[in-house]
C-alpha positions, -999 to +999 in steps of 0.1 A: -336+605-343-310+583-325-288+602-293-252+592-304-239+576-339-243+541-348-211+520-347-191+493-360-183+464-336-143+457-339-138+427-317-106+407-314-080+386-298-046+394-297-015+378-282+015+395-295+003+424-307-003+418-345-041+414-346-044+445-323-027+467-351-046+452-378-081+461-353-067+498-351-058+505-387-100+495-393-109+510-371-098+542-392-113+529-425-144+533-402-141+563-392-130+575-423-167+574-431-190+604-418-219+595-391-201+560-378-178+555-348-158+527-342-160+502-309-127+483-304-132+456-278-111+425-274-121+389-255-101+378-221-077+347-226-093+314-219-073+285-191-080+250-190-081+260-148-110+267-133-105+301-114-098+330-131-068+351-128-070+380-149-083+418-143-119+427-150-101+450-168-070+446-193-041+462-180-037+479-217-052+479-253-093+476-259-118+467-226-135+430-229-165+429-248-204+425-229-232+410-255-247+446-257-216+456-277-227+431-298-264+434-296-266+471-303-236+474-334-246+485-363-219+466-379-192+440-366-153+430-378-139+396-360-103+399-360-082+368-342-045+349-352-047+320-367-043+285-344-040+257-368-064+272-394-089+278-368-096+311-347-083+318-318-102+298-283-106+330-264-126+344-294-147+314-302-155+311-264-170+345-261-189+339-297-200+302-280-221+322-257-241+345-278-267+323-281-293+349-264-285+373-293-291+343-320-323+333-304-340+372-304-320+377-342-304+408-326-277+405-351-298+397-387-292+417-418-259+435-403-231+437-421-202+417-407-165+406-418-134+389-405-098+398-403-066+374-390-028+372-386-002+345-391+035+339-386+040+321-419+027+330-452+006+303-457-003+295-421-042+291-423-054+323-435-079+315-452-093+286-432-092+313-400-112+338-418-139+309-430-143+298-394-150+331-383-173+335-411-195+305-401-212+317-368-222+351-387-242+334-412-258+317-383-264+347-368-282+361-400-254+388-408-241+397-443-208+389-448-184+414-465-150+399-475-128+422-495-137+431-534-108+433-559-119+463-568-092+464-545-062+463-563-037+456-539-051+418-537-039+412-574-001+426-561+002+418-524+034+396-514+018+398-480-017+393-464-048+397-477-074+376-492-109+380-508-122+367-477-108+390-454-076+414-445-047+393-432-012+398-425+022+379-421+037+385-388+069+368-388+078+340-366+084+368-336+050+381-344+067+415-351+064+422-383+044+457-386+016+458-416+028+459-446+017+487-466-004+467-491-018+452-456-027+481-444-042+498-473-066+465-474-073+462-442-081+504-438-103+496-470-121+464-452-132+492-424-142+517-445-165+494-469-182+480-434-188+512-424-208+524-459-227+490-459-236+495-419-248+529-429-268+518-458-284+488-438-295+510-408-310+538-435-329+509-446-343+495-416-355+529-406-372+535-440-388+503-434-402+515-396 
């Protein structure tokens, strides 16, 4: 019998803010789900200088990730903006050095997805949410995107993509969700968390 729940990973960047609300709205599709918590923890920004400035500590918003966030999840959602189709530095740095965790498989056969932000409608979306779905498969995770079972992908005038949730957020970056954007995006969580579930049931049947 495990001590506390098992959990779902959140991990993001955010600049402005968007990305952040998009990490907290799945984080309730996760918990939506009985006998699953939700972890949100964000990366520190990265500086072509060599010294580092910021707190140990952000001054608000999720604490920085440690690789046993990672190594112990049940489940994990990468959320980051989009910069020029590609995720975000800061979160591609902090994935860079989880080599440890792809050498031991620490992540293989958990569920994983992606979820990203843009100022413009057609600013990389898609691309973003590939490049974040790359490292997972090298890590041996299984990639959930989003089904169109849910409808709101056959209507949306916003984000969202079969690939992952997304949303537009203006040229200010203050656009709040959308409702279809958050309907997706709150579905995106709460699908992870049934598939983490699942996936840890099986690996303890097969103990």
């Amino acid at each position: 019998m495990r001590d506390t729940l098992p959990y779902v990973l959140i991990l993001y960047y955010s600049r402005h803010g968007a990305t952040r609300s998009m990490a907290e709205q799945l984080a309730a599709g996760v918990e939506s789900c009985t006998g699953i918590e939700a972890r949100l923890r964000t990366v520190p920004p990265v500086s072509p200088t060599c010294e580092a400035v910021d707190p140990d500590i952000p001054a608000e918003g999720a604490v920085y990730a440690e690789l046993d966030d990672l190594r112990h999840c049940a489940g994990l959602a990468l959320g980051s903006p989009t910069r020029f189709g590609n995720m975000a530095a800061p979160l591609k740095y902090f994935i860079d050095a989880t080599s440890a965790l792809w050498l031991n498989g620490a992540l293989v056969d958990k569920p994983a997805t992606a979820f990203t932000s843009t100022s413009s409608l057609h600013g990389g979306q898609e691309t973003t949410l590939v490049s974040m779905l790359l490292p997972l498969l090298h890590h041996g995770m299984v990639y959930a995107g989003l089904p169109y079972s849910e409808t709101d992908l056959m209507t949306t005038a916003a984000g969202g993509t079969p690939y992952g949730a997304s949303h537009v957020a203006g040229q200010r970056s203050d656009r709040p969700l959308a409702d279809s954007e958050s309907r997706l995006v709150h579905a995106q969580g709460k699908r992870l968390a049934h598939l983490a579930l699942a996936l840890v049931r099986m690996r303890e049947e097969a103990r």
